[in-house]
Backbone as CSV, one residue per row, in Angstrom:
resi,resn,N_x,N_y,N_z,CA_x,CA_y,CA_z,C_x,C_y,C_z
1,UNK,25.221,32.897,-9.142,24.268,31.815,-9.303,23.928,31.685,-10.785
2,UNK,23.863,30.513,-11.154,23.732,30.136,-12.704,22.266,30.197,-13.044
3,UNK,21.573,30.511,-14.121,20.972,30.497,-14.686,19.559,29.416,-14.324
4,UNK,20.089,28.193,-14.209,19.219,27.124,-13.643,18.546,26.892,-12.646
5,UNK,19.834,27.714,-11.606,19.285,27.641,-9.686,18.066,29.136,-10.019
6,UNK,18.616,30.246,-10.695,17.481,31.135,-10.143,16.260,30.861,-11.057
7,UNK,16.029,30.049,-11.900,14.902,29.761,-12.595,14.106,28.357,-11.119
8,UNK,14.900,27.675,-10.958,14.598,26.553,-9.589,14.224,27.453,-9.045
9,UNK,14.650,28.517,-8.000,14.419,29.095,-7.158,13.174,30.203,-7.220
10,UNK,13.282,30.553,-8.235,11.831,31.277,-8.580,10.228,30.355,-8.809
11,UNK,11.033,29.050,-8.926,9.653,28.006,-8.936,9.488,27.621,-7.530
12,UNK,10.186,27.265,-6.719,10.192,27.040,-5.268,9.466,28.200,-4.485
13,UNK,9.570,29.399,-5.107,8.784,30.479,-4.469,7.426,30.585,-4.855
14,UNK,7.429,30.348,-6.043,5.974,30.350,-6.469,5.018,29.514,-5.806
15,UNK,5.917,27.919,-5.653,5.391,26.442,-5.142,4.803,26.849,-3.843
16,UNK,5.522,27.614,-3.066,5.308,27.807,-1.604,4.379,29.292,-1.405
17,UNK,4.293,30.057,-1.858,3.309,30.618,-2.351,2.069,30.259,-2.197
18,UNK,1.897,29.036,-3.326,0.670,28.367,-3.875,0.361,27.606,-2.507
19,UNK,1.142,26.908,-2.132,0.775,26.218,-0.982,0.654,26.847,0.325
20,UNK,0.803,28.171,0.780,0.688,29.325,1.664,-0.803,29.396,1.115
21,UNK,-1.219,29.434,-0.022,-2.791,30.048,-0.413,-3.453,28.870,-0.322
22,UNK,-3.064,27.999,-0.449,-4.260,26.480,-0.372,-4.552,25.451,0.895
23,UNK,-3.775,26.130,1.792,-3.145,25.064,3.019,-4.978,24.977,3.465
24,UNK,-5.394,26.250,3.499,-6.854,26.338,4.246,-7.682,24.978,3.716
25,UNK,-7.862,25.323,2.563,-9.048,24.303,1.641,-8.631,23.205,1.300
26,UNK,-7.299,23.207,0.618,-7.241,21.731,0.646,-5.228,21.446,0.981
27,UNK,-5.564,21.150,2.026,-3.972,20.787,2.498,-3.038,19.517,1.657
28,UNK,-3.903,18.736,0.772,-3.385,17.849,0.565,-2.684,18.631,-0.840
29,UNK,-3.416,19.207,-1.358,-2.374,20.296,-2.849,-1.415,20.945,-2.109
30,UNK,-1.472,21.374,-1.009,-0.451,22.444,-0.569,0.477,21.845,-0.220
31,UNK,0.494,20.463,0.776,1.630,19.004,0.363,2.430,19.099,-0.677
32,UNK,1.411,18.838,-1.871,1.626,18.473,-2.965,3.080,19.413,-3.606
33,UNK,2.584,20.509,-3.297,3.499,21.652,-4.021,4.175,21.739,-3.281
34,UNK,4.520,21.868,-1.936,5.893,21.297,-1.181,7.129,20.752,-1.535
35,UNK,6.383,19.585,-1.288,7.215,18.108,-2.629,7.333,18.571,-3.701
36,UNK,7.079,19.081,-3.970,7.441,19.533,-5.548,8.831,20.302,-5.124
37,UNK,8.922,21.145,-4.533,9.249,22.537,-4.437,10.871,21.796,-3.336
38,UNK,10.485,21.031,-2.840,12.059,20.569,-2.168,12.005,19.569,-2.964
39,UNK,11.847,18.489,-4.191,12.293,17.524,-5.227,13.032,18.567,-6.415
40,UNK,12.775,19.819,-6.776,13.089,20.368,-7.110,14.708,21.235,-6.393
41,UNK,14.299,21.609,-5.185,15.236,22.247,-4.865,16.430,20.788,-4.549
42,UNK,16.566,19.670,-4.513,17.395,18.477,-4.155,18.208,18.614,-5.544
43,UNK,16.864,18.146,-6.662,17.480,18.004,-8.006,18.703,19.107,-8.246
44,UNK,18.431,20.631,-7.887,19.099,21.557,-9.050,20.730,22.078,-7.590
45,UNK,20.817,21.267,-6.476,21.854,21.067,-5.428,21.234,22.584,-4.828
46,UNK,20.298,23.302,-4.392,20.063,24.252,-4.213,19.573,23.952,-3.046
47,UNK,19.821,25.067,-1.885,19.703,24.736,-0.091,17.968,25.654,-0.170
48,UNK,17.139,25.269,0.170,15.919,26.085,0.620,16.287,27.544,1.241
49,UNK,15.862,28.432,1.101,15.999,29.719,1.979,15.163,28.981,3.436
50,UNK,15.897,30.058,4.432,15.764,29.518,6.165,13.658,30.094,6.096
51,UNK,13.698,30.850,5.440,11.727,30.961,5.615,11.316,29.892,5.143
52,UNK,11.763,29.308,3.930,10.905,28.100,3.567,11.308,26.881,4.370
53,UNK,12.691,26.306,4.876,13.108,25.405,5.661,12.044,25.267,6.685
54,UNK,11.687,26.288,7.351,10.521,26.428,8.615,9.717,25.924,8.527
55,UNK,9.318,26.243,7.358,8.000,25.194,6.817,7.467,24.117,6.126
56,UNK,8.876,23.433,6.523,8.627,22.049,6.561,9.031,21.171,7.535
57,UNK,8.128,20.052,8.194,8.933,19.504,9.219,10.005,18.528,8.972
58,UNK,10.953,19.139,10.196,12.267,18.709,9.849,11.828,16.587,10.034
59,UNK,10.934,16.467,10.693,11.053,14.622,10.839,10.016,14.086,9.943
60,UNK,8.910,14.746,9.416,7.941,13.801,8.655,7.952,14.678,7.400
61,UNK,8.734,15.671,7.074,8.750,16.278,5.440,7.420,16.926,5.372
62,UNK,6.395,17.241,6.032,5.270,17.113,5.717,4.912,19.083,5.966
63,UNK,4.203,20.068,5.388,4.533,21.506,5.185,3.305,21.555,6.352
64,UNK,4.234,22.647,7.127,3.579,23.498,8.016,3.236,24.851,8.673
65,UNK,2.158,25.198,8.835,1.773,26.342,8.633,0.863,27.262,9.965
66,UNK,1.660,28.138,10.712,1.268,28.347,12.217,-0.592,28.513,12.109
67,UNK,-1.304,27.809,12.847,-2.624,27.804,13.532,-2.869,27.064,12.501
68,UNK,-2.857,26.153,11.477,-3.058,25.389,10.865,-3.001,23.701,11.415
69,UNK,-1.886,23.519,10.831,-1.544,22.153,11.461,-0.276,21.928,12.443
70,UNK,0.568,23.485,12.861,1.308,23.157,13.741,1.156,24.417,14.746
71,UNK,2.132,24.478,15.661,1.885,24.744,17.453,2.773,25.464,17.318
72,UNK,3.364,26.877,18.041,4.183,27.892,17.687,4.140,28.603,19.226
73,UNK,5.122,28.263,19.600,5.360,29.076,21.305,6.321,29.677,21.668
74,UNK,6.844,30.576,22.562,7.635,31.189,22.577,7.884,30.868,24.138
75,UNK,9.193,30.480,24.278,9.559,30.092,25.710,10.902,30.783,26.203
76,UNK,10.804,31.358,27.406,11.449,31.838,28.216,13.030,31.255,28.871
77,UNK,12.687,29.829,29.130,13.275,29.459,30.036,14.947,29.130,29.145
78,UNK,16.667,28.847,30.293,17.764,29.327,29.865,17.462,30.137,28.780
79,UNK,18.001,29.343,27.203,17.889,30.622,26.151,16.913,30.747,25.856
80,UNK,16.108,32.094,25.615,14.827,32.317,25.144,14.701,31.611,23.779
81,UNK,13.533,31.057,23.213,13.837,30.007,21.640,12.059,29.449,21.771
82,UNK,11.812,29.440,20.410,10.554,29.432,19.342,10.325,27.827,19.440
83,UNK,9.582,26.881,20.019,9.049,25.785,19.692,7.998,25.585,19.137
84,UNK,8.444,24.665,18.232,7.248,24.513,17.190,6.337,22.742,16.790
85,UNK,5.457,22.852,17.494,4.884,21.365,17.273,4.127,20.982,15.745
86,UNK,4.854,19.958,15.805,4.109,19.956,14.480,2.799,19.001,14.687
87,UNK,1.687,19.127,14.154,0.489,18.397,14.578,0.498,17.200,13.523
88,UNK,1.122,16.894,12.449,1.180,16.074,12.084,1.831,14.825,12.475
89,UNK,2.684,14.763,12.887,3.738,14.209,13.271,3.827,14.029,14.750
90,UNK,3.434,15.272,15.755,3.833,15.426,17.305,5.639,15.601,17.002
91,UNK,6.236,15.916,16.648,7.821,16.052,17.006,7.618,17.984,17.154
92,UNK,8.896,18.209,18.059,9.159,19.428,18.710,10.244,19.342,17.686
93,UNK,10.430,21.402,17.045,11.869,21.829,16.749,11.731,22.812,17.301
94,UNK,13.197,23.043,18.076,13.303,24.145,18.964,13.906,25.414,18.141
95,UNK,14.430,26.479,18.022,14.939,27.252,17.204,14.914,28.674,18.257
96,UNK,16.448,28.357,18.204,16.530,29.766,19.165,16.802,31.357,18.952
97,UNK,15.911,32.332,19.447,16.017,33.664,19.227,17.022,34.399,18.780
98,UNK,18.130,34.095,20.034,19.157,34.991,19.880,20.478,34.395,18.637
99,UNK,20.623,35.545,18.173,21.322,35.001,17.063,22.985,34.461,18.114
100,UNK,23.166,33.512,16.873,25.006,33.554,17.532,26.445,34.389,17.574
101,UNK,26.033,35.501,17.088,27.004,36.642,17.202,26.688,37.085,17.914
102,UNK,25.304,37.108,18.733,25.333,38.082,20.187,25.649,37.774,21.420
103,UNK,25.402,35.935,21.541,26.666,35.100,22.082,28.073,35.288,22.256
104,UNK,28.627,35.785,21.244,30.291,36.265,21.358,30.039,37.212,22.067
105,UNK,29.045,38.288,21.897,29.377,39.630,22.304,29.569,39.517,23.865
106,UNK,28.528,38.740,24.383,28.206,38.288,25.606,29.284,38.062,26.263
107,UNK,30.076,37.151,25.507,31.069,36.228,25.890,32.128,37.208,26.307
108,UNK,32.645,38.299,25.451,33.524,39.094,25.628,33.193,40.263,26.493
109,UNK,32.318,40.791,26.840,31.753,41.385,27.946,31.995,41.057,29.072
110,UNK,31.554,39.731,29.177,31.837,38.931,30.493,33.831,39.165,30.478
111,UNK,34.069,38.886,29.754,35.605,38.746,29.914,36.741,39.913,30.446
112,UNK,35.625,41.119,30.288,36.409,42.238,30.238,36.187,42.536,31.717
């Protein structure tokens, strides 16, 4: 990684950080530094790490943060998987538990 992405990437951490500490008092800065923090990560072609992706919603862009402004459940039913409402917006992302290599394993178990 060049020089540029880990200087980006060390500001994107900070950004989200800052906005992890402000979401309480004033949500509209913790927005703020969001947007910052993925206009930044677009500009320098750099993918978000999967912790920060989470916390933003995937349909209104808008940063979210469990017992805050979004809904966080854990459901049972076929594959076990994490739904997450976002209260801004109302849209569901589902995100499932089991990773996909334990799927193969499954798969080949069954086979044997």
């Amino acid at each position: 990684m060049d020089e540029t992405r880990q200087i980006a990437l060390q500001r994107i951490q900070t950004l989200f950080r800052l906005a992890k500490e402000k979401i309480q008092e004033e949500p509209e800065l913790a927005q703020r530094y969001v947007t910052i923090a993925r206009r930044i990560a677009m500009r320098t072609k750099l993918r978000l790490p999967t912790e920060y992706r989470r916390m933003v919603c995937r349909h209104c862009k808008s940063f979210i943060y469990p017992s805050v402004n979004c809904r966080v459940r854990v459901q049972q039913r076929r594959e076990p998987h994490m739904v997450i409402t976002c209260q801004v917006c109302g849209k569901i992302t589902r995100i499932p538990l089991k990773s996909k290599s334990g799927k193969k394993k499954e798969r080949e178990e069954k086979t044997r």
